[in-house]
N, C-alpha and C positions, 0 to 999 in steps of 0.2 A: 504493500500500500504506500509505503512511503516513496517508493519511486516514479509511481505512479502519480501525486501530487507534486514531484519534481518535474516530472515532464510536462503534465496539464499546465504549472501554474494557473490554475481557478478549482477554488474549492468547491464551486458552485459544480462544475464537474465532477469534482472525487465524490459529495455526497451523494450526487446522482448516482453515482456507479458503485459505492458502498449499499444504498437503498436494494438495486439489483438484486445484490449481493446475500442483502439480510431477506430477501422474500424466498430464496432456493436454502437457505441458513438451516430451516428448522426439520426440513426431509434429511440433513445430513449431520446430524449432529448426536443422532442416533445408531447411525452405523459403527458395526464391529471390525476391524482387522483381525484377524486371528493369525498369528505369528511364531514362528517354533524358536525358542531361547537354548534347549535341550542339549546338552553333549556329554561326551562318558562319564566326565566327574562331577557336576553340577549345573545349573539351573538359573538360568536368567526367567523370571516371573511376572508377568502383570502386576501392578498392583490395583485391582481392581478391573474394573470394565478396562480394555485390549486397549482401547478410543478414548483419551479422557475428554478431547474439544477438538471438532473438525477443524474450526479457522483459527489457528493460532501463530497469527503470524509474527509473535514474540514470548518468552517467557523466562521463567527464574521461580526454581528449586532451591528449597531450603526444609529444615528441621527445626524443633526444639527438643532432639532427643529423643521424642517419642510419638510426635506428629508429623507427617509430609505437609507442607504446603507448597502450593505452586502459584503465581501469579500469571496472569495468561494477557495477553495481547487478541482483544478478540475484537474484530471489526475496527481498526484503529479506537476501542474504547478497551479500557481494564474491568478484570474480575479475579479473583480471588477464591480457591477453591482449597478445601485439605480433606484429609482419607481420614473416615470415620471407623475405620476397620472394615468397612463394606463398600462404599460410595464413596465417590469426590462428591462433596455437598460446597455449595455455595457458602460465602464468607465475608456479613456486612452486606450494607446497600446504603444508595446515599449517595454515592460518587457525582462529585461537583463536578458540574459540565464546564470544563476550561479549554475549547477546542477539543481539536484531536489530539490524544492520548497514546502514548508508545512506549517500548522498551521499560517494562515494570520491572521494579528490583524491590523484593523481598526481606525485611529481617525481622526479628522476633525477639520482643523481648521478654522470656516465660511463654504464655500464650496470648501473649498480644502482639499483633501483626501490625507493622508498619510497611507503608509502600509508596518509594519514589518512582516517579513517571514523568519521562521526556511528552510538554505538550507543543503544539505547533497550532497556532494562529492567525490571522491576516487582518492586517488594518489598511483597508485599501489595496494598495498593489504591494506591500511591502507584507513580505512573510516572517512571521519571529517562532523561532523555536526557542523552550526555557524547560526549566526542570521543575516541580512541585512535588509534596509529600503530605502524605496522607499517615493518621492514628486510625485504626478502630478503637471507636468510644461505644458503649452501647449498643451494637451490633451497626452501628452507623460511622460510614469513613468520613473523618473529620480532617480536615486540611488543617497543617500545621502553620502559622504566621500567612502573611501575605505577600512574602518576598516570592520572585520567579528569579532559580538562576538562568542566565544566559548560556547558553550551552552549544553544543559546536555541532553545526549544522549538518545535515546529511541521514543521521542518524544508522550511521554504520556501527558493527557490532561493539567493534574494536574504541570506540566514540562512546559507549554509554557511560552515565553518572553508576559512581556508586555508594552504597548506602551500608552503613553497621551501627549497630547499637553499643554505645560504651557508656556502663554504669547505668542503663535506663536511661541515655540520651542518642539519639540520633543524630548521626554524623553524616555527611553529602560529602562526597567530592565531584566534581565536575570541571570541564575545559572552559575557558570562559570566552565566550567570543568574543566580548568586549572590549578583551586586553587580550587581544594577540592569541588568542587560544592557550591561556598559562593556567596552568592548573590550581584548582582554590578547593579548600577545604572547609566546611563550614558546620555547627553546631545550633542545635532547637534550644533556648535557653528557657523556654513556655510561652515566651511571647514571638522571640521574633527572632533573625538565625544570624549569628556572629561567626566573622571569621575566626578560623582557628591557624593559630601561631602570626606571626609577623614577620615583613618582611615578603622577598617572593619564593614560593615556595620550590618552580619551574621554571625554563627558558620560557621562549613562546615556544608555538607549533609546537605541541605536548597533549598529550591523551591517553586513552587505554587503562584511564587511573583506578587504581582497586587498591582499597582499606581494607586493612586484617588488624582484629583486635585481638591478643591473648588472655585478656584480666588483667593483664597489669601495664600493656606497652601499645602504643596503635603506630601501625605502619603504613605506609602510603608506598604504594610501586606505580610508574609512569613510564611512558615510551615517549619520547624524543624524535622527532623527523630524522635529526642526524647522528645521534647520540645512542640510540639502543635505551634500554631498561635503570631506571638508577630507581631506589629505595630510600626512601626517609624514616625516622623514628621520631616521633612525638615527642619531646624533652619538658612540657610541661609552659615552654615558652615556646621556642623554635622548632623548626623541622631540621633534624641534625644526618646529612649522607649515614647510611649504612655501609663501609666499603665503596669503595670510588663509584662515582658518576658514569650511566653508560658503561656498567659492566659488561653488557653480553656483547658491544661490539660489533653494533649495528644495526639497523632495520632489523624489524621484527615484529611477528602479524600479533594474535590475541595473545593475551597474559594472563594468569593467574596468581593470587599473593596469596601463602600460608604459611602462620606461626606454629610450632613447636620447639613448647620450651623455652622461650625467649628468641629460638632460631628462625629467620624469616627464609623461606624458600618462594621459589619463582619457576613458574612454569608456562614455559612460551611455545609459540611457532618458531622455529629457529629460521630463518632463511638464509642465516650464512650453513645450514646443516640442511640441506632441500626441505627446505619448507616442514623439517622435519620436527616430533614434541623434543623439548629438553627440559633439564629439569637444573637448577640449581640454589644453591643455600650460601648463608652466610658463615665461615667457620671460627668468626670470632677475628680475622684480619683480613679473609680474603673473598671473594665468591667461585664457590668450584661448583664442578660438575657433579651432580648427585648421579651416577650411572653413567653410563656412556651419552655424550651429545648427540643426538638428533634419534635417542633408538625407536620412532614407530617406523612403522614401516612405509610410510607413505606421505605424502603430500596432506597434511594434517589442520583441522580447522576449528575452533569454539575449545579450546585448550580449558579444564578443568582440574584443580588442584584439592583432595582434601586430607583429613589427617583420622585415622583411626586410632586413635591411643597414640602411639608414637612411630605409626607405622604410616608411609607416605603414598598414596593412590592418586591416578590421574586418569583422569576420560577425557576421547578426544576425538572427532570423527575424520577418519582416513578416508581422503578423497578415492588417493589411486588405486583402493581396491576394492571396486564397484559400489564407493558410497558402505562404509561398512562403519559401526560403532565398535570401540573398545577400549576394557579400561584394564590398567594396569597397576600394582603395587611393586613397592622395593623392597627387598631380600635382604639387603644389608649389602648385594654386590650388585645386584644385576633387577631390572623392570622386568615383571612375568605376569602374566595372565592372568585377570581372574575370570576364571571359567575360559568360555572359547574366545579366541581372538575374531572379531567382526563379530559377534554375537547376534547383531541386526543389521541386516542386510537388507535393502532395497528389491524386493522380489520382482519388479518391472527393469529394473535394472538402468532405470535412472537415476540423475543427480540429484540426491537429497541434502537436504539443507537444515541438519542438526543443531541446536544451540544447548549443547551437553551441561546438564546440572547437577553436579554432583554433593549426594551428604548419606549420613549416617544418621542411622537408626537402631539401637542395641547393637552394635558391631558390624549393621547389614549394610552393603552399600544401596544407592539407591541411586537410579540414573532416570534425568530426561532427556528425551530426545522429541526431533520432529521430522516428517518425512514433508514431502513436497507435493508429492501426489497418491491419492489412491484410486481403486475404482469407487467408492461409494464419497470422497473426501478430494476435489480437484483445489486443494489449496492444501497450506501446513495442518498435517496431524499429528497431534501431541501425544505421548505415551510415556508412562513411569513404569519401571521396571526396577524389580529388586534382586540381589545373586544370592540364592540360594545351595550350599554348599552339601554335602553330603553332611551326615549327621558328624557331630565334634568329635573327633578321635579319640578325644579323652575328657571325661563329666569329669573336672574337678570341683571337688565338693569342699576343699578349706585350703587356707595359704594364710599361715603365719608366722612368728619371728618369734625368737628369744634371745636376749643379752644376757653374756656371763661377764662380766669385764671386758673383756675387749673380745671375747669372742660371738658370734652371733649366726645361734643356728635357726634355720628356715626349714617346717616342717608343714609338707602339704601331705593332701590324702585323695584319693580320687575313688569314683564309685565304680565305675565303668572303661575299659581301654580298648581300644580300636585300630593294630596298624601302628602302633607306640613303640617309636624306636627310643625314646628317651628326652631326657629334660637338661638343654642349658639352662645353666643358672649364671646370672648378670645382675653385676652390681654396678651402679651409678655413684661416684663421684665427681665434683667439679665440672658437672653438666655431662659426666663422658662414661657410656655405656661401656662396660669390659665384662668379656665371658672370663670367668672365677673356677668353674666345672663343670661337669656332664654325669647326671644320673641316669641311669639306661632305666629302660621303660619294662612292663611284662609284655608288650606284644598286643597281644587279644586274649584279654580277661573278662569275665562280666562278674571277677570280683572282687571288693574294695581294696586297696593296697594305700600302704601305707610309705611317704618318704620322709627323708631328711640330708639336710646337707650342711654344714660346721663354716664358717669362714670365720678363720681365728688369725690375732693379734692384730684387731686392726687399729690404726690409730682414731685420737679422738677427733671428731666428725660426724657428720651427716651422711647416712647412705640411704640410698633406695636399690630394691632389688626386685627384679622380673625373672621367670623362670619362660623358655621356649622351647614349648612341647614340638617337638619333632617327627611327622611320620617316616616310616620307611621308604616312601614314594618323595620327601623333602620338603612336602608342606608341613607348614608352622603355625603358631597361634602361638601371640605371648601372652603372661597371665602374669600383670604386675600388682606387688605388696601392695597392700593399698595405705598403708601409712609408712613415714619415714623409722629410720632406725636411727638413733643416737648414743652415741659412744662417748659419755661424758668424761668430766675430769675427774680422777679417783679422789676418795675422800681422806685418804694417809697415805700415806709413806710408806712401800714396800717393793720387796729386790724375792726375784720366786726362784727357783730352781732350774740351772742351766738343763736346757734338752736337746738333743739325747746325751745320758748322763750314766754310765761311761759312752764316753765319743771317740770318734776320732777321724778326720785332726777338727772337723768345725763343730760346734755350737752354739746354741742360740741363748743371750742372757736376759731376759726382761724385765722392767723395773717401771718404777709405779710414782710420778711426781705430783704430790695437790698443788703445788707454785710452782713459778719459774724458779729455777737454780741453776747451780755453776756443779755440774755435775762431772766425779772423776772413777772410773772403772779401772783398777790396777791387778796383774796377774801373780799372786807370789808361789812361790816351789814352795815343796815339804819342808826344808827349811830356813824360810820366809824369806828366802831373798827374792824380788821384784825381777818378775823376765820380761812385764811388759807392761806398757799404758792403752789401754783402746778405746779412751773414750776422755777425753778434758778440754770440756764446751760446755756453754751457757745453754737450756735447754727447756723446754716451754712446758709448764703444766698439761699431763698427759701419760698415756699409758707408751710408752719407746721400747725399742728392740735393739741388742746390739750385735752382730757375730763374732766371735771369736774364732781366730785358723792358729791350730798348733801345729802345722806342718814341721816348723823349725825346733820342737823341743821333743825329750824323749816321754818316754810314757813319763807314769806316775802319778801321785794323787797332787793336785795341785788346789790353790785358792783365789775366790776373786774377790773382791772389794771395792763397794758400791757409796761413795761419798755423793751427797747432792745438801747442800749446807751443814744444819749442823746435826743432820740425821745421817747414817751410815750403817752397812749389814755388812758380812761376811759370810760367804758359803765355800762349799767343798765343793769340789770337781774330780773325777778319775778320767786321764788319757789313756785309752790303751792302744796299741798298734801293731 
């Protein structure tokens, strides 16, 4: 439609030909696609009726954990539907006639739905496109302030506003036309909508702009005419670079922004990689490649990024092989499949024209997509689809922790195994996932077993740990602690028993500090003369470890002594060799 009012210029036309439109509207909005998602190991699903809306010729998926909603582009006006566990049912009424209405963006705060919308109107000969936002208040869409942003004309995909909620407030970004097309960020304060940060935030010629909020940090990613992708973070005043400006280095088609863990990842059209998805993150100084660059396989369009617990998925519809959809997650090395690759395929074997939304629901992914034509459907038809996996390898039934001083064992249980080659076990410090062990699995059990696993002498800190159940075929599921672990500062003063005890030549001595001291570890023989110093440094409240190598002395019983102010122990040690 919107092309369609580029070419006419006169709207007295387009509604004429919209009117058409809405008379053949209600014979086809009823029709079914029936569609096979089906392959050897899982299951792309309807969610609901096959058809959610014959004429959709824009939309945007989203969640709140436990609801789809979708906002639809229907007849250049908006609507608003979510899955009732049976039906897409309507959502709100009341939408204020501001012109023609496009490009709806969705977000949610709990179960309250907000939705921005590119409108387009005419004063005279003069056409304005601008952006407006909408609350549901009492089943009724209420326009928030009376600002319209200025928004960059065309209404290409790549061009839409976007919209997140941070703290129960509504955030816009959008290209501004006004000033050169630079991109502005702006906040609902309840009456009326202020810019957010100062300063400029963009060159000109800048678009593609997509807001991700964590809970704690909101980020802004943009594309540049000549610049490629650069990322901002919110500093509470400024917009502060994430990693240099124009990191991907170059033109670059749709984008996608998502956080974990404070980490911003980015997921584009690559067209220095043929047009191909990439995916990249920030690592704390630099932006790398998450997977190899450009890995779909094809000529790639409506690039979707989201985040399942801390695992990274992407949907994205592959032009060059026959219009196909597919979404894929990361391994820790490599993008793989969930379910079949092209899952939906165009069975006329034309160009369809997907605008992929991607989220999550209890762990399920959830994808829409739209096709171009059908037989019962000669315009965009909408379809949500969820991936349905083979039943979980393994029902675990409990995951929890226990501290002994610095040690801390992780004991889980499971009811049922399936195909269970076994459990890594990862532990998280300092933002950084490390495999620690592997507990091998029973296989195919249907009965309860029991695990555990020790990760001793760790220092004092914060850890989090996830255990990744493993099948034999190399599919995973992780299944993380659900609270932190803390290894605090001891409450006295104590030096324990070197181990292994007799050794030889190395062992381990460990010692117990409630404050900082000036701590000194001296080695003496049977009798008492000093072979050695291995330890005289200033040393932080905390549980520390030191090694001892006797390589250079002979056996015998020997002693060590532990000074940290004006407390001090002495124990025995036997070398033997």
């Amino acid at each position: 439609m919107k092309n369609i009012i580029q070419k006419t210029g006169s709207l007295f036309a387009d509604v004429t030909l919209i009117m058409k439109i809405k008379i053949l509207l209600p014979a086809l909005m009823f029709a079914v696609f029936s569609g096979n998602f089906t392959n050897a190991n899982a299951q792309w699903q309807y969610v609901g009726d096959s058809l959610i809306f014959c004429f959709a010729s824009d939309f945007f998926l989203t969640s709140n954990g436990s609801t789809p909603y979708v906002a639809i582009e229907n007849n250049v006006e908006v609507l608003v539907k979510k899955f009732d566990g049976l039906n897409w049912v309507n959502v709100g009424t009341g939408w204020e006639a501001i012109g023609l209405q496009f490009n709806p963006i969705i977000a949610l705060d709990g179960d309250t739905p907000y939705v921005s919308v590119l409108t387009f109107t005419t004063q005279g000969y003069t056409n304005y496109w601008g952006c407006i936002v909408f609350k549901l208040v009492n089943s009724t869409w209420t326009r928030l302030g009376i600002d319209t942003f200025y928004y960059r004309g065309g209404g290409d995909l790549s061009e839409r506003q976007s919209l997140v909620m941070v703290d129960h407030v509504p955030y816009v970004a959008y290209s501004d036309e006004t000033d050169t097309f630079k991109v502005v960020v702006k906040r609902f304060d309840g009456t009326s909508w202020l810019r957010v940060g100062t300063g400029e935030l963009s060159p000109s010629n800048s678009n593609n702009q997509k807001l991700a909020y964590d809970g704690s940090d909101l980020f802004i990613a943009y594309a540049n005419s000549t610049n490629g992708i650069t990322v901002k973070r919110f500093d509470g005043t400024n917009w502060v670079n994430v990693g240099i400006p124009g990191f991907s280095g170059g033109s670059v088609g749709s984008i996608s922004l998502a956080v974990s863990g404070n980490t911003p990842y980015v997921a584009f059209q690559d067209l220095a990689n043929g047009s191909k998805t990439s995916v990249m993150k920030f690592d704390g100084s630099n932006w790398i490649y998450v997977g190899l660059p450009g890995f779909s396989d094809g000529n790639c369009f409506s690039v979707c990024l989201a985040f399942n617990g801390t695992t990274p998925f992407v949907s994205y519809h592959d032009r060059e092989i026959n219009s196909v959809m597919a979404v894929k997650k990361f391994d820790g090395s490599n993008w793989i499949n969930v379910g079949q690759e092209g899952f939906f395929q165009d069975p006329y074997g034309l160009y369809a024209s997907p605008y992929p939304n991607l989220t999550f629901i209890n762990g399920i992914p959830y994808v829409a997509f739209a096709r171009n034509y059908t037989a019962f459907c000669p315009n965009n038809s909408l379809y949500v689809v969820k991936f349905l996996d083979m039943p979980a390898p393994v029902e675990l039934t409990s995951f929890v922790s226990q501290v002994n001083g610095t040690d801390v064992s992780l004991l889980w249980a499971t009811g049922t195994e399936t195909n269970n080659a076994g459990f890594e076990v990862e532990r998280k410090s300092n933002d950084i996932w490390a495999k620690i062990g592997f507990v091998p699995g029973q296989g195919n059990t249907t009965s309860p077993a029991q695990y555990e696993f020790t990760d001793r002498h760790l220092e004092t800190g914060t850890y989090s740990y996830r255990l990744k159940q493993i099948d034999f075929n190399g599919q995973f599921e992780y299944y993380e602690l659900s609270t932190e672990v803390v290894i605090g500062v001891p409450e006295r003063f104590a030096v324990h028993q070197n181990h292994p005890n007799p050794f030889n030549p190395v062992t381990m001595i460990n010692y117990e500090l409630p404050f900082d001291s000036k701590v000194t570890i001296r080695i003496y023989d049977i009798t008492g003369r000093e072979t050695a110093t291995i330890v005289n440094d200033q040393m932080t409240a905390g549980y520390h470890s030191t090694v001892f190598n006797a390589t250079n002395l002979p056996s015998g019983v020997y002693f060590y002594r532990v000074s940290a102010g004006q407390f001090e122990a002495v124990k025995r040690m036997m070398l033997i060799k």
